[in-house]
N, C-alpha and C positions, 0 to 999 in steps of 0.2 A: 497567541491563543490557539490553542488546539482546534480542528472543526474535522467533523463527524457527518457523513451523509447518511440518511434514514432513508431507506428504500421501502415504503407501503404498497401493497398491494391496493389498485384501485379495484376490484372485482366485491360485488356486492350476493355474489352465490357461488353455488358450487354444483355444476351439473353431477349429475347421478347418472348409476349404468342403466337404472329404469327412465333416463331421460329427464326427471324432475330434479327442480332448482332449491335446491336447500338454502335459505341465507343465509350468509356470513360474511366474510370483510378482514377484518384485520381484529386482534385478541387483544381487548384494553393492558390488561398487565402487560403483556410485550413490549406497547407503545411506549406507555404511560412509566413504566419503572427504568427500561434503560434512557428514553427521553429527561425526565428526572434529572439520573445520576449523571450523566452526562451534562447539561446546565449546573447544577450544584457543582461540578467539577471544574467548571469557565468555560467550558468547551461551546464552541458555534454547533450548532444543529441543522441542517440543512431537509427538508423534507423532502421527498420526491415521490411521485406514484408514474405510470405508464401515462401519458397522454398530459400530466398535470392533471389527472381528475381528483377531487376530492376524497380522500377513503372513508367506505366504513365501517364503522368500529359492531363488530358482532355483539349482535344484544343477548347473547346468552354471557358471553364474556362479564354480564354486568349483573348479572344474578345468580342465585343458588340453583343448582350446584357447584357451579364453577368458583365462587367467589361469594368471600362472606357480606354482609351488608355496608359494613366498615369501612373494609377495603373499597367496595364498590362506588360510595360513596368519594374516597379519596380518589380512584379513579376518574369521576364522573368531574372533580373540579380541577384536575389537571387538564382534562380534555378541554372543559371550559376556558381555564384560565390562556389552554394556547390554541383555541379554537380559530382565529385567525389565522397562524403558521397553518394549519390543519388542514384549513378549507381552502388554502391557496397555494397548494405544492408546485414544487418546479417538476416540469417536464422531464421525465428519466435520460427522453434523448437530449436533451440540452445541458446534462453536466456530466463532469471529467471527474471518474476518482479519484485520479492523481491531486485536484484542486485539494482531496481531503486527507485527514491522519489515519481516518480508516473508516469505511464502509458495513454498516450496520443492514442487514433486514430482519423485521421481528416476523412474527407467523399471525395464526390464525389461518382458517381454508383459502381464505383468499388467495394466496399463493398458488393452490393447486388449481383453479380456473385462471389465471393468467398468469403469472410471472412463469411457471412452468415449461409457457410456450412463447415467451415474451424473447426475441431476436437482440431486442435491443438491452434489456436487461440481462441473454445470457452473454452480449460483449461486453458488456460495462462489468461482469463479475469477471469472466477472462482476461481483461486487460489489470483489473485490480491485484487476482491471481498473482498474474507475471509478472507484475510491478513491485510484489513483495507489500503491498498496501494491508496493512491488516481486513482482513474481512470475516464478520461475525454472520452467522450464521440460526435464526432460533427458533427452534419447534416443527412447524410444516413449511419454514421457508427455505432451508434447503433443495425442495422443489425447482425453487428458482435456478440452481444448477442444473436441471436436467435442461435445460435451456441453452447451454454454454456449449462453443466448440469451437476447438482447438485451429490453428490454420493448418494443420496438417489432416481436419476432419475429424481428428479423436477427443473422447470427452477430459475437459483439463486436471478434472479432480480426479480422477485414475487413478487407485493407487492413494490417496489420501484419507485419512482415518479422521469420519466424522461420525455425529450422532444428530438424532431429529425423532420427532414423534414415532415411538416403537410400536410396531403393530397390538401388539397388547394394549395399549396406552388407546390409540387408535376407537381399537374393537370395544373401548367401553362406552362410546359413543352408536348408537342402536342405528343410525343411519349413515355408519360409514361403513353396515355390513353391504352395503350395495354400491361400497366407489367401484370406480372405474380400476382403480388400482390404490394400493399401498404404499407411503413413503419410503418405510424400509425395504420393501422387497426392491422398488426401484432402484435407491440406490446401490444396493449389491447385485443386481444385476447389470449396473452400469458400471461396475469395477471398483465402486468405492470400499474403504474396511471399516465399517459400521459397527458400532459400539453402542453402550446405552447401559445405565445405570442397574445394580441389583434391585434397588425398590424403584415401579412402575410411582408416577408421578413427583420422585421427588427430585431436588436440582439435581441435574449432571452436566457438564463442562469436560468439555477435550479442545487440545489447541496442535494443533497439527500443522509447523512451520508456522506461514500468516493466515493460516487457517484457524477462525476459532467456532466451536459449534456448541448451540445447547437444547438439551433434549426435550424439554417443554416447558409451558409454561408457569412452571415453578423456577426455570433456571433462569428465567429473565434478569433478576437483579445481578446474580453471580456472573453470568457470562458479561453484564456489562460491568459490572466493576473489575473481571480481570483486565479486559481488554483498555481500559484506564488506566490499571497498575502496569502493566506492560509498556501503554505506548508513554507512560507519562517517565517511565526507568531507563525510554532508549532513547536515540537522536532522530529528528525527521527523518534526516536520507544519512545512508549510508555506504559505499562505496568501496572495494579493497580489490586489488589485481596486484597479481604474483607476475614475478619472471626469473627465472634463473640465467647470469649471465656468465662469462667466462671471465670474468675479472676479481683481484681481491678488494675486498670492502675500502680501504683505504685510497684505492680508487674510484670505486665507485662514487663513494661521497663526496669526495673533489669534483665530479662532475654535476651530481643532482643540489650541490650548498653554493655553487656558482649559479646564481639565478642571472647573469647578466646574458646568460646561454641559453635562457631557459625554453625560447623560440625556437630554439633548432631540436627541441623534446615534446612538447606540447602543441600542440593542435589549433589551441586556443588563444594560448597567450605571446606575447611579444613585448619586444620594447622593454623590459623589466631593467629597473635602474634600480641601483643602492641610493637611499635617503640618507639612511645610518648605518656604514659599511657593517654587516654583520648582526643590524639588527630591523632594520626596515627597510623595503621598497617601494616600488609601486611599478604598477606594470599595464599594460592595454593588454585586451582580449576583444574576440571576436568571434559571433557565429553566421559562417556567410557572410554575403559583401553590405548587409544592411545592419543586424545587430551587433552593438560596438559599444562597450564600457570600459572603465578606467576600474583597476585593484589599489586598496595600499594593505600591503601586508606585512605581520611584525612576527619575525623569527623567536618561536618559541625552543626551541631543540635543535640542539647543534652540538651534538657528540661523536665526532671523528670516527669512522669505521663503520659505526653503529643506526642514527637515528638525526635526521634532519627535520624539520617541522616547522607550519609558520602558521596562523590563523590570520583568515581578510577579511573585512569590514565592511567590505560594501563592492555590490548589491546587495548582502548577504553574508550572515556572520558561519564562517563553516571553518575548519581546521585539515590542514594537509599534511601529510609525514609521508617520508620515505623509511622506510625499516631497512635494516640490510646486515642481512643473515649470513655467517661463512657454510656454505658445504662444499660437498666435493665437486669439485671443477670450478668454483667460483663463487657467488653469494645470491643469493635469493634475498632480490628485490620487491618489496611492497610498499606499492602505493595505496593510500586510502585519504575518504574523503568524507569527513563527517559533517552534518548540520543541524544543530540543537533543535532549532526553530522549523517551520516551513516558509521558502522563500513567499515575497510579498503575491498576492492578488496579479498587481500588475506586471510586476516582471514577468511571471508563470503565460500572462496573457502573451506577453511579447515572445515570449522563448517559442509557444505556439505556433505565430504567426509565422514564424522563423523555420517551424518544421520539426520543433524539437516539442513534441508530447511528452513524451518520455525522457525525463530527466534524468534519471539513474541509469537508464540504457545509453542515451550518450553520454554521459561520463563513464561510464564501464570502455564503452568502446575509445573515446578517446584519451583514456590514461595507460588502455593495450598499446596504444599509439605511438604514446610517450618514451613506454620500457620497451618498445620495438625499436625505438630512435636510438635511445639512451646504449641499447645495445649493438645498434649498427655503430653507432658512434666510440666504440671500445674498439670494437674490431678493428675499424679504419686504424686507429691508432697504433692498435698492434701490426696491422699489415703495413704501417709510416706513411701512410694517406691521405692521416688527418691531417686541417689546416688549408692550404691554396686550392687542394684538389677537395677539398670535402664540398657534397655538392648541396644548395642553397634547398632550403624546404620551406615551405609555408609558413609565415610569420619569422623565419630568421632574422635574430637583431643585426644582422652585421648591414 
């Protein structure tokens, strides 16, 4: 099951430049339409505001102008119907993007009195960023970036083409001629490249890498349904590192289709025995001296020169391949590492504990690892090394 965390803005006004408190909260359509599609979809819904407070929902959002009577109504019994979830949000600093398939905040003002300046909601958008975690973006919550900062101190969306409430759109609102400031101007004056539709208030959607963004809230449905059709077309995690090595492919494969070696490449694993010479193993892995599980893996691709591959079964259904490409000087190696699904709950918890947040970051770094090994381990060979003098690495089966 897919799961999705919904970032609300807990703020129930929005100061003004003349110092008074307009109310507002969060924009029922936003909630309520990609809330919605998302359950219709199977997907887990996760709420969160700043603190766990309650959000709430702007009561202009529920009346004309804004919204016909119809709709309002269908709004008013969603809210109902999960009024529960609603009113009992998890605290923003107590959950990890990563636990989710992508990270959702809808608008309304709210956003611009706290999420804005909220610390911990612009880490949790920066770590989603770099994580490659899709993250949606809708109307005035893009706000919430101006929040985010880089470990280097600069802002991470930089350079990233989004959209949000267009000053035009804005200014038809009589009391936002006295904000503090403007979403668009903000974020083009933070370096983002800002877009937005030819007609004021109708959908507009842009997706910029795992960036998705939409312009108000008529885009609500749209921008959640692509972000559905997208994550529901790709694999949880995704994984691929290159190396070019000096060897030809027919060697290379000889070394990475022998998995009885595969400890002296990997970081991870060890012990890897043949079940069914050429078609199964099984093999131990390990992060640190405390977490430690068992693989069995079944060789799916095994074409000489070319492409080796095996998919494992547990913890975690994911598929691995080496590619291997001839160019000049030798073959260009790729390793990749895909998973349909998202690993369990628990495991995610353990990997944690272990120091490993970031799952795609240490698999990136330790399959560098691997084709750094893989290619010490040519060279020895060529320079007549390998074998007695090759010297012993971490998890070696010998």
């Amino acid at each position: 099951m897919r799961a999705v965390l919904m970032v609300l803005s807990a703020a129930d006004h929005w100061t003004l430049r003349d110092g008074t408190r307009h109310p507002t909260g969060v924009w029922a359509e936003e909630v309520v339409e990609p809330h919605r599609l998302f359950s219709a979809a199977g997907w887990r819904v996760t709420v969160a505001t700043p603190d766990g407070v309650p959000p709430t929902v702007d009561p202009l959002s529920l009346r004309l102008p804004a919204t016909g009577p119809r709709r309002a109504r269908r709004h008013r019994r969603h809210l109902a119907a999960h009024a529960r979830e609603f009113a009992h949000p998890r605290k923003l600093s107590e959950v990890d993007p990563t636990d989710y398939d992508a990270v959702f905040y809808p608008g309304g003002h709210g956003p611009m009195e706290d999420l804005a300046v909220d610390p911990v909601s612009g880490a949790l958008l920066t770590r989603a960023l770099r994580a490659g975690t899709p993250l949606a973006l809708l109307c005035h919550a893009p706000a919430a970036t101006l929040a985010a900062t880089g470990e280097d101190g600069t802002w991470p969306f930089a350079g990233y083409t989004m959209t949000g409430l267009s000053n035009r759109e804005e200014l038809l609102n009589r009391f936002a001629r006295k904000a503090r400031w403007l979403l668009e101007d903000e974020l083009v004056a933070r370096g983002a490249r800002y877009v937005r539709g030819r007609v004021p208030l109708r959908p507009f959607v842009t997706v910029d890498r795992n960036l998705y963004t939409g312009q108000n809230p008529a885009s609500s449905a749209r921008l959640a349904r692509r972000v559905i059709a997208d994550l529901e077309a790709r694999p949880a995690l995704s994984v691929r590192v290159s190396r070019t090595v000096a060897a030809a492919p027919d060697r290379v494969y000889a070394l990475v289709s022998d998995i009885t070696r595969m400890g002296e490449w990997s970081p991870e694993t060890y012990a890897a025995r043949w079940r069914e010479p050429g078609r199964r193993f099984t093999g131990s892995n390990r992060i640190g001296p405390f977490y430690r599980w068992r693989m069995t893996a079944t060789v799916t691709e095994a074409v000489p020169g070319r492409v080796f591959g095996f998919t494992t079964a547990w913890p975690s259904s994911s598929t691995w391949r080496y590619e291997l490409e001839p160019v000049d000087g030798g073959t260009r190696v790729t390793e990749s590492m895909t998973r349909a699904t998202p690993q369990m709950a628990a495991v995610r918890a353990v990997q944690r504990l272990v120091g490993v947040a970031d799952r795609a970051a240490h698999l990136r770094a330790g399959m560098a690892t691997t084709l750094e090994r893989l290619d010490a381990a040519l060279r020895r060979e060529d320079d007549g090394a390998d074998g007695a003098a090759r010297p012993t690495t971490e998890g070696d089966t010998r």
